[in-house]
C-alpha positions as a LaTeX table, in Angstrom:
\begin{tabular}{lrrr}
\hline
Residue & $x$ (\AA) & $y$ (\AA) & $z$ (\AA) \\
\hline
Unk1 & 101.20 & 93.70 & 125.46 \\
Unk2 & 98.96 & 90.99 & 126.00 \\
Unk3 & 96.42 & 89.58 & 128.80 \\
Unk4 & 96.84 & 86.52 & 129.97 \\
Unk5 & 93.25 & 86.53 & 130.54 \\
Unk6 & 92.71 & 86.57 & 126.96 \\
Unk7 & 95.13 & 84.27 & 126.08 \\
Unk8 & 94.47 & 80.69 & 124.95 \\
Unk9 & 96.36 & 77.22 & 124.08 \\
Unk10 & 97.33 & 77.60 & 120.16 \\
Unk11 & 97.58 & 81.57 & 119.91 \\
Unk12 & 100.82 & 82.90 & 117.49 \\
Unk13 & 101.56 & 85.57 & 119.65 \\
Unk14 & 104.80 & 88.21 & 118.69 \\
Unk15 & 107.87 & 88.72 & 120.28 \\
Unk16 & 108.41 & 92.55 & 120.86 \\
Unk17 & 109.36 & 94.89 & 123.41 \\
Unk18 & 112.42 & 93.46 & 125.44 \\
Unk19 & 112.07 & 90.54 & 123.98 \\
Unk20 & 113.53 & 87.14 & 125.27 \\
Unk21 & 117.33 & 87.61 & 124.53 \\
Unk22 & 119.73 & 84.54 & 123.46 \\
Unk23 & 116.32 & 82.38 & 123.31 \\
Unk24 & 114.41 & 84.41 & 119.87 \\
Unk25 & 114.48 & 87.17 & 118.19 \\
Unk26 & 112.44 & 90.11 & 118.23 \\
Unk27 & 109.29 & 90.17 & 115.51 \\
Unk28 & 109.29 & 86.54 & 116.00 \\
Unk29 & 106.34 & 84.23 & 116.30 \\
Unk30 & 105.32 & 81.88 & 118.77 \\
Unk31 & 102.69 & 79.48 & 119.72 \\
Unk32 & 100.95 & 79.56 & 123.23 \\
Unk33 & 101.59 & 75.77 & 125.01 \\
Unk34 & 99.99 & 76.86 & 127.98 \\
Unk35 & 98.14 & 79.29 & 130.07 \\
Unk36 & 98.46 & 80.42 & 133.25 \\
Unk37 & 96.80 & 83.62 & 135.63 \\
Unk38 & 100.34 & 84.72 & 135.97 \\
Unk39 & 102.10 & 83.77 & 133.07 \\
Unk40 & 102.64 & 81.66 & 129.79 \\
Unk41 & 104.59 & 79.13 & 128.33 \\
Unk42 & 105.10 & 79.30 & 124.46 \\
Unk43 & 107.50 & 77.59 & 121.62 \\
Unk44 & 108.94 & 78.63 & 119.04 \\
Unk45 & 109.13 & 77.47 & 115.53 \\
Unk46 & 112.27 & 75.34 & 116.70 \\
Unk47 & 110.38 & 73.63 & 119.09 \\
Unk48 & 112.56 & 75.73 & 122.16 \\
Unk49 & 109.72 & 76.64 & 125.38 \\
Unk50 & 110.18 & 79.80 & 126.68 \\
Unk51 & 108.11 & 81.20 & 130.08 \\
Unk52 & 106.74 & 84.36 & 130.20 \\
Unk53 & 105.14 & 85.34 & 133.73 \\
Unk54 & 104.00 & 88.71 & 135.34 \\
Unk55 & 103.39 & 92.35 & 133.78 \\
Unk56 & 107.48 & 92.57 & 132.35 \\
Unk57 & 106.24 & 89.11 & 130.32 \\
Unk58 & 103.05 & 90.29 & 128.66 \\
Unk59 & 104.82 & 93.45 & 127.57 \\
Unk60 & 106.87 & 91.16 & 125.79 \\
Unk61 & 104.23 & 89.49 & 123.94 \\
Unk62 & 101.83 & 91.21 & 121.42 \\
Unk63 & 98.68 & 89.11 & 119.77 \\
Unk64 & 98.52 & 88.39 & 116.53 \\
Unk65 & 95.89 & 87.04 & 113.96 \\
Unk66 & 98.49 & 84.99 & 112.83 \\
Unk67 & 97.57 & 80.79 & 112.26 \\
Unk68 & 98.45 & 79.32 & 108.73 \\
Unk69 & 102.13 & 80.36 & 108.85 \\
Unk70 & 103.07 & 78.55 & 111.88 \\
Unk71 & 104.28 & 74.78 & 112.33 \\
Unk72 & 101.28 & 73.01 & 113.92 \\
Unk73 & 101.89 & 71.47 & 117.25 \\
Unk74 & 102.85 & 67.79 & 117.45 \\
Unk75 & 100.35 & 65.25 & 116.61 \\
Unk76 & 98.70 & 67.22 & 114.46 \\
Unk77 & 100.59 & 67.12 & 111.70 \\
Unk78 & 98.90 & 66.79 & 108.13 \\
Unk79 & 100.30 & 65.44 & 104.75 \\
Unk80 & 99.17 & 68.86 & 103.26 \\
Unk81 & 101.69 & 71.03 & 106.52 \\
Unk82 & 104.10 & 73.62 & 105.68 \\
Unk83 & 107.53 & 72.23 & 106.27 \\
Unk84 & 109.40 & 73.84 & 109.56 \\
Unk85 & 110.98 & 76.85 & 108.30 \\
Unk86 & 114.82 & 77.40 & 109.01 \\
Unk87 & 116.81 & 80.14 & 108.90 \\
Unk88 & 120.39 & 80.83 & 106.59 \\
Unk89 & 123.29 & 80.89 & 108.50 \\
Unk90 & 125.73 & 79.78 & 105.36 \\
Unk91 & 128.72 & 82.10 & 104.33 \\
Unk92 & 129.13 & 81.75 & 100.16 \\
Unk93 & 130.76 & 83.14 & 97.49 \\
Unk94 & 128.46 & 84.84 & 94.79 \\
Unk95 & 128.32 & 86.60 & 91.25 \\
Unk96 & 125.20 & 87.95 & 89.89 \\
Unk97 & 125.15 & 86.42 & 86.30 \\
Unk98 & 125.62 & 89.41 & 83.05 \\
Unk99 & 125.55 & 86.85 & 80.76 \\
Unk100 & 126.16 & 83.05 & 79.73 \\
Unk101 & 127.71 & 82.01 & 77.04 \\
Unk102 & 126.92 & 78.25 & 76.42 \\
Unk103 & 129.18 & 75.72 & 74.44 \\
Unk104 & 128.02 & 73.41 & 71.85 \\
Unk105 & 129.65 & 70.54 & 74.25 \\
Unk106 & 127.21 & 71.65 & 77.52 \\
Unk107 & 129.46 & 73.69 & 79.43 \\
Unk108 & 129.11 & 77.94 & 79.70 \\
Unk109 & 130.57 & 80.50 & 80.16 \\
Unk110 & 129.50 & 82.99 & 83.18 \\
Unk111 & 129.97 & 86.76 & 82.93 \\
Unk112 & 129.94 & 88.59 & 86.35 \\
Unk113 & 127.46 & 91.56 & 86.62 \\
Unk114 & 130.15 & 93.12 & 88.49 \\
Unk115 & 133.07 & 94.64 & 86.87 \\
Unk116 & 136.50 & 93.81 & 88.27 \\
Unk117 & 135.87 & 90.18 & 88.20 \\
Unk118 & 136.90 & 87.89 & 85.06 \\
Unk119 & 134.50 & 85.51 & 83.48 \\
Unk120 & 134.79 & 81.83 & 84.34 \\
Unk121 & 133.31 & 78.54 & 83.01 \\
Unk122 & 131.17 & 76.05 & 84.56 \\
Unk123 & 131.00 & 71.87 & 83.70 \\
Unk124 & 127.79 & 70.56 & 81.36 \\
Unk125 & 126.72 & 69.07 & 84.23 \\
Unk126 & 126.41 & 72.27 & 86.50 \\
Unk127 & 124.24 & 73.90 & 83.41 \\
Unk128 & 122.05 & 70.55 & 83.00 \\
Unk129 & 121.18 & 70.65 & 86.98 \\
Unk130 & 121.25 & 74.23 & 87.49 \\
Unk131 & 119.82 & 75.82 & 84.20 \\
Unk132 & 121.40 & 79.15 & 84.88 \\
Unk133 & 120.21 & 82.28 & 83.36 \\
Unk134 & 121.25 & 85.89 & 83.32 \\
Unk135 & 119.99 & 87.75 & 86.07 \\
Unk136 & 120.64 & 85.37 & 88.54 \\
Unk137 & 123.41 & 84.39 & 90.37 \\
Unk138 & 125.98 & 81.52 & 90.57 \\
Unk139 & 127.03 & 80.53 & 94.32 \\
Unk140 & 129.41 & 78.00 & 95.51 \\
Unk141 & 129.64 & 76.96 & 99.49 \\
Unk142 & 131.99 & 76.64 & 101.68 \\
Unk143 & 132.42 & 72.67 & 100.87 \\
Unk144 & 133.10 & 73.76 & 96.76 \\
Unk145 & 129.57 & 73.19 & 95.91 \\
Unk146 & 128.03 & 75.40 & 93.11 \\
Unk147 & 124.39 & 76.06 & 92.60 \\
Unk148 & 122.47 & 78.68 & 90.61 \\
Unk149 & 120.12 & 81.14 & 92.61 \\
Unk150 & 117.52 & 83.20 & 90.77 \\
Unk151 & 117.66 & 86.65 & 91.90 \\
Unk152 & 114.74 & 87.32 & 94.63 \\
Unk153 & 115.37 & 84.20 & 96.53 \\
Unk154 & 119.43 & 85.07 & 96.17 \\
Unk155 & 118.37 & 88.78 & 97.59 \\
Unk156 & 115.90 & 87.98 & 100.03 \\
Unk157 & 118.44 & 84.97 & 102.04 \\
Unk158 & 121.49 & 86.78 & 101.40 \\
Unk159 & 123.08 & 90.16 & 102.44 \\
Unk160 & 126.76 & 91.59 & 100.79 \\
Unk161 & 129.33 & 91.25 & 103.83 \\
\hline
\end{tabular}
């Protein structure tokens, strides 16, 4: 819970508690836009202003030492900035690579990790662009695009539904 009394323009504060439903999501961070005896105002890394006010606000807030990891407020932008950060809302299809078998003309051959499912090929130009390597995985979106994934960024954006 935080004070408003102690709060300033600029602090990343974190959404907890009963959070602000439909408008963020809990463990989320936001910046302070402005202070008042009663209340706040903050925004959240998609720009969206959200009010707290009273006790049932504060307990919604919690301070955090939090700076670097935050976009910085407009106008202040540097060439060195962190881009915005967005989050993955994409559906795709995915196999986690056993092997690859590649041709002497450029294309491969993909083995899936996962047994049940045949191997495939993909084009010389999908291996030139996407370098794929066992361990990994191959994904293709909804529009037919395929793209190669290396395994922690695969597993950290994506969950098996």
């Amino acid at each position: 819970m935080i004070k408003y009394s102690k709060t300033s323009k600029g602090d990343i504060l974190k959404i907890v508690g009963a959070g602000a439903p439909g408008l963020t999501e809990l463990g989320d961070l936001v910046r302070v836009t402005k202070v008042e005896s009663e209340g706040c105002t903050v925004e959240t890394k998609t720009g969206s202003t959200i009010e707290f006010v009273f006790n049932c606000g504060a307990a919604r807030l919690e301070p955090t030492e939090w700076k670097d990891d935050f976009p910085q407020e407009t106008g202040e932008q540097t060439p060195e900035q962190t881009p915005p950060m967005y989050g993955c809302k994409k559906i795709v299809h995915a196999h986690k690579i056993s092997s690859i078998l590649f041709h002497p003309e450029g294309n491969a051959t993909i083995v899936p990790l996962e047994e049940g499912y045949s191997e495939f090929d993909v084009s010389k130009e999908y291996t030139e662009k996407h370098d794929p390597k066992a361990g990994g995985y191959w994904v293709k979106y909804e529009d037919g695009y395929q793209s190669f994934s290396p395994a922690d960024a695969f597993e950290k954006g994506y969950d098996r539904i």
